[in-house]
N, C-alpha and C positions, 0 to 999 in steps of 0.2 A: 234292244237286240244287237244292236251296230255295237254297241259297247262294250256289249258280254264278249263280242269274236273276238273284238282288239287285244281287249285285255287277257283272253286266252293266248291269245298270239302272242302277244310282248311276255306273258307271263313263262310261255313254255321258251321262246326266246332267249329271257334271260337265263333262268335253270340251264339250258342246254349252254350260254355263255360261259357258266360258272364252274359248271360241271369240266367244262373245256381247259380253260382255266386253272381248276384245281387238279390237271391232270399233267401240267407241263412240271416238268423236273428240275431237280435244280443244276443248274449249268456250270462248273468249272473249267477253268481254263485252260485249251489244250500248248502243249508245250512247241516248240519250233526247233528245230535244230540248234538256232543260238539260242536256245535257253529262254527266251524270252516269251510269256504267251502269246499267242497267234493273235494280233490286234493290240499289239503295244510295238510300239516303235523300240528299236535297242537304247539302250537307257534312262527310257521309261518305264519303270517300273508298275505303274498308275496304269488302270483302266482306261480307253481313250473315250470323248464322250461320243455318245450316239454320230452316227453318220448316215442316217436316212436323210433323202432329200424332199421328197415334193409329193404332197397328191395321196390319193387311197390306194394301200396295198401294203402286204406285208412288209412288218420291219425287218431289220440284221446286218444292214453293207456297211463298211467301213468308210472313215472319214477319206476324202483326196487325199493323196499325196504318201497315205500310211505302207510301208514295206509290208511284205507280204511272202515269207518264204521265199528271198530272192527277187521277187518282182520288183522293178523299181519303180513302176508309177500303175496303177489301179484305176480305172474312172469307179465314181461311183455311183450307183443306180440301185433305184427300188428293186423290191423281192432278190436284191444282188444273188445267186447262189456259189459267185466267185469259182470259177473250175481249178480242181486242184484241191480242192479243200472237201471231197465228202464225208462224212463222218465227224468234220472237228466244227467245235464251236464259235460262232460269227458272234464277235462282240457289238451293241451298239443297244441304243433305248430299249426298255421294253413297253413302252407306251406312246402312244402318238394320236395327238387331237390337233383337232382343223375347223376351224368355221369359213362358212361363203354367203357371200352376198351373193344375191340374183338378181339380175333386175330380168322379169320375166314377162314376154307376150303366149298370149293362146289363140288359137281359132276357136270360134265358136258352133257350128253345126255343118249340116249340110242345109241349103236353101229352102226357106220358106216362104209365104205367103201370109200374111198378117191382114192388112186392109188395103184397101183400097178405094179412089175418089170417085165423084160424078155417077158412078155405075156401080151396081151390086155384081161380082162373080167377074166380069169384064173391065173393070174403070182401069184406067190407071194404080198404078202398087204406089200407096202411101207409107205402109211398114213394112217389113219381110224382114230375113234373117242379115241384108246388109245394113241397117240400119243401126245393127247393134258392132258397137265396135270398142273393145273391151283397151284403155291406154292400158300400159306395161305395168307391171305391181313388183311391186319387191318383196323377195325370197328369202328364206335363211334356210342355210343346212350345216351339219352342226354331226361329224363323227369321231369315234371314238374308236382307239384298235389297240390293241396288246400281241406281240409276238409271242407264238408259240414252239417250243420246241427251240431247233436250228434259224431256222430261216419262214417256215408258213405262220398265218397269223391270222387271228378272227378280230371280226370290225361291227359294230350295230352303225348306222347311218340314219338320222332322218333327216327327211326337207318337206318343203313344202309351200303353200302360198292362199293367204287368208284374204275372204272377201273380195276378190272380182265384180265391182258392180257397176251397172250400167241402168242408166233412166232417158228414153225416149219419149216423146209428146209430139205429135202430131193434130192440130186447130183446123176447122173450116167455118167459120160464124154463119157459112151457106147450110149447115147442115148434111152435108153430103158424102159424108165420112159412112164405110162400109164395112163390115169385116168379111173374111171367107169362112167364120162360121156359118151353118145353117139349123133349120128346125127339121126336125123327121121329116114330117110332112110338107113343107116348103114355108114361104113368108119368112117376114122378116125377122130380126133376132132381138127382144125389145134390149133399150141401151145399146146395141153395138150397131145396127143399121141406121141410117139417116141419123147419126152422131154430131155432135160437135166436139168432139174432142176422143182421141183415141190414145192410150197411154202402155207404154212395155217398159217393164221391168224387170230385169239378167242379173243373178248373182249365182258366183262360184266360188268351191273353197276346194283345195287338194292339197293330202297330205300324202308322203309315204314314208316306210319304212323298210327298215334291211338289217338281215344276219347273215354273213357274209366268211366263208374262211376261203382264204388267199393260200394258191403256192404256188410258188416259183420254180421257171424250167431251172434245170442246170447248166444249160448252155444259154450262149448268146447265140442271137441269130442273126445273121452275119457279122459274127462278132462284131457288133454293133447293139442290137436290141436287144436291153432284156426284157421276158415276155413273161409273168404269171397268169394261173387261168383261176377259174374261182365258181366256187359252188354254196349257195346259199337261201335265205328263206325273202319273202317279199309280203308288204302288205300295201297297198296303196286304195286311197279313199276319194271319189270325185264324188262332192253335191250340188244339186244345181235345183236353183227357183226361179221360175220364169212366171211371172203377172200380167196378166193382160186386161188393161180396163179400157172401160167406155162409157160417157154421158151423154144420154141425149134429153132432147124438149120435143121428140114427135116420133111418136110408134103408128107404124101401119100407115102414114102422110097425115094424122093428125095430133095436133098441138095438144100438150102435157102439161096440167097442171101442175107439175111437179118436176123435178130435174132425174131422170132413171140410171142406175146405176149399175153396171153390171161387170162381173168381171170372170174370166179364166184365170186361177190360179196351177201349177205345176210344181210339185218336187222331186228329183229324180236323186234317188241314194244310189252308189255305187261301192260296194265292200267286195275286193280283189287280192285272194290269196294265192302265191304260186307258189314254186321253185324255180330257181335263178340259175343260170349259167354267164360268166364274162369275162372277162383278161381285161390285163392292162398291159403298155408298150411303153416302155422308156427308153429316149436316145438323148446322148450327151449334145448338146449344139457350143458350147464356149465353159471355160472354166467357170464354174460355179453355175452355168446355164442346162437347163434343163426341160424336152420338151417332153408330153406325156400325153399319152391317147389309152383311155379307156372304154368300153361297151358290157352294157348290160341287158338281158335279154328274158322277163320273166315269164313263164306260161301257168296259169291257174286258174280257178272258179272264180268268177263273179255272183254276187248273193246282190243281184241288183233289183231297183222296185222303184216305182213308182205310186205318187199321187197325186189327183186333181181334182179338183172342186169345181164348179162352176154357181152362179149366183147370179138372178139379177132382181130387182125389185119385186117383179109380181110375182114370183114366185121362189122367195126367198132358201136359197143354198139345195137348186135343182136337180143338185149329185154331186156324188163325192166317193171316190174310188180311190183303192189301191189293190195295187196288181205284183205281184211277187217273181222272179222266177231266175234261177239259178244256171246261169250260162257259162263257156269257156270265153276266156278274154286271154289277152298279149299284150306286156306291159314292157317299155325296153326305154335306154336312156345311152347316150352316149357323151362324152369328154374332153375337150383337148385343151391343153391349157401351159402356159410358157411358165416355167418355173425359176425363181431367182432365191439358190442358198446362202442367203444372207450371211450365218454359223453353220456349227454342226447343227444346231439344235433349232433352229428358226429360219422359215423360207415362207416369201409371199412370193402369189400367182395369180395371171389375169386369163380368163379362157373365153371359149361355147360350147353349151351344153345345148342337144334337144332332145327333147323328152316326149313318148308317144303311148297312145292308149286305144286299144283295138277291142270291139265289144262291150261298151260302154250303155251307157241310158242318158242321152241328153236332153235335157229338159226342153229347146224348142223343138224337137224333132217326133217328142209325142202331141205334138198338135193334132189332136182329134177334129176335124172341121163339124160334126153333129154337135148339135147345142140341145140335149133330150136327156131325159131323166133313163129312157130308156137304151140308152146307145151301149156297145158294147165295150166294156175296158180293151187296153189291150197297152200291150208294151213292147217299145222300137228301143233293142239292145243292142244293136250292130251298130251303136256309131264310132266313128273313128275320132282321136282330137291330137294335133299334134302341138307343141308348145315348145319355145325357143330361149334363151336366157346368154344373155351377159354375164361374168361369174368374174370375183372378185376374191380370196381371202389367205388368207396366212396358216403356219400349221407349225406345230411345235411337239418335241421331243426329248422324251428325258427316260 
């Protein structure tokens, strides 16, 4: 199911990329008073090559330094729309790709309860949701954009970040290991009460994606900033499996032939489709330096779901549930990042991004504490997750 939506998504995506695309015109060069087209220096004859500099956003600005109708010196910035110039043609790329590194942290839930020592419901907390503590993973994202028209231009983007996983263990050779599972009816829960050994296990995978068209103000703001704002499609993907096991040698205070095995399993799908709104801000800081802030802000359904198994020896795979249900969510991501125009045509950038996810389904946060064949499903889609990243990468133009 998760597959049919994506691939509807990327599918109508791209059609609607192409269609875009094969609607931009062909662009000749508007003339200048001296004669010369708008974007060639005087005695240049020749095209000049691209002069985008950094970052996502549409192409079109001219290289530093290029005469301009008079002007004698130009900065140059994203989505430039250059004033003075409405109607004529802004030479530079029409294509522009950029990869990034991420080195990226997440949180992981709101607080839970897992086990606990000595005492059943009361002991001391031996697991709970600080126990899991996911290190940083690395990212890649990876866009692609084409100018359309003058100066606006559409971009597909994805990122993302595979496999987040995390294995905790928690031992008492006393046997005194508890969980805040319970049975319907009370007593203990066989394998997870008077334990010796309690085990969790966290894995998370997130991807997104974006169709995205860029346009650029005409003005500078304070003549200084130039500001494009941007209107586009969004898909982003959160799955999460959370394991919960336990072995014990003594159900009910008596000794086990046998070692009992039990476990909570979790998986929580997250499929979030919106529409997007966001801008981006560029101000020159030094020649060839370049600082850039962007925000993106999407609102759309979540087709989120859940499922959980539960299992323990005597009564082998005690339930197993999945629970569906189609909620609104808020997905958004922000940018900043110092940019160095190596050429016209090549610039690396180091930033922070953070990235957030409003109505979600976390896998430790549907912890059901009934351990009963009869308990009632139920799905917790209001979680929040917010995620932070290091960001690293180059971007070229032709």
């Amino acid at each position: 199911m998760r597959g049919t939506r994506f691939c509807t998504f990327a599918l109508v995506s791209l059609v609607g990329w192409a269609l875009l695309a094969g609607s931009a015109r062909a662009q000749m060069p508007v003339m200048a008073p001296s004669g010369n087209p708008v974007g060639v220096l005087p005695g240049h004859p020749q095209v000049l090559p691209a002069g985008v500099i950094v970052g996502s956003g549409p192409l079109g600005a001219l290289p530093a330094g290029a005469t301009l109708l008079g002007e004698q010196e130009h900065v140059v910035a994203e989505h430039a729309p250059l004033e003075g110039l409405d109607g004529q043609v802004l030479y530079g790329g029409l294509w522009r790709a950029r990869t990034d590194y991420l080195y990226i942290h997440r949180e992981v839930s709101d607080y839970v309860v897992f086990s606990r020592r000595l005492l059943d419901d009361v002991g001391p907390v031996a697991i709970d949701r600080d126990s899991i503590e996911f290190e940083p993973e690395n990212g890649l994202r990876v866009a692609v954009e084409r100018r359309m028209g003058e100066r606006d231009s559409i971009e597909g983007v994805f990122y993302g970040v595979e496999d987040w996983d995390f294995l905790h263990a928690r031992q008492d050779p006393a046997n005194l290991l508890f969980s805040d599972l319970r049975l319907e009816l009370g007593g203990p829960v066989p394998g997870f009460d008077q334990a010796f050994i309690h085990e969790l296990e966290f894995t998370s995978d997130f991807v997104n994606f974006e169709l995205n068209y860029w346009r650029p103000l005409r003005r500078k703001i304070l003549r200084t900033f130039d500001v494009s704002l941007m209107l586009g499609l969004r898909y982003t993907a959160l799955d999460e499996e959370l394991s919960y096991r336990a072995r014990a040698k003594i159900y009910n205070n008596v000794p086990t032939l046998n070692v009992i095995h039990a476990e909570m399993y979790t998986r929580t799908e997250n499929d979030i489709y919106g529409f997007q709104l966001g801008w981006l801000v560029t101000a020159p800081l030094a020649p060839a330096w370049i600082m850039r802030w962007d925000g993106k802000v999407a609102a759309g359904v979540n087709f989120a779901k859940q499922h959980t198994r539960l299992f323990e020896d005597f009564t082998p795979t005690i339930h197993n549930e999945v629970i569906r249900n189609d909620v609104a969510a808020v997905v958004g991501d922000s940018l900043v990042t110092i940019n160095w125009q190596i050429t016209c045509n090549f610039t690396v950038y180091v930033g922070y991004q953070v990235v957030f996810l409003e109505g979600v389904a976390l896998a430790p946060e549907q912890f059901n504490p009934i351990f009963s064949p009869f308990r009632d499903p139920r799905l917790d889609h209001n979680g929040f997750l917010f995620m932070q990243a290091a960001v690293g990468g180059a971007e070229i133009v032709w």
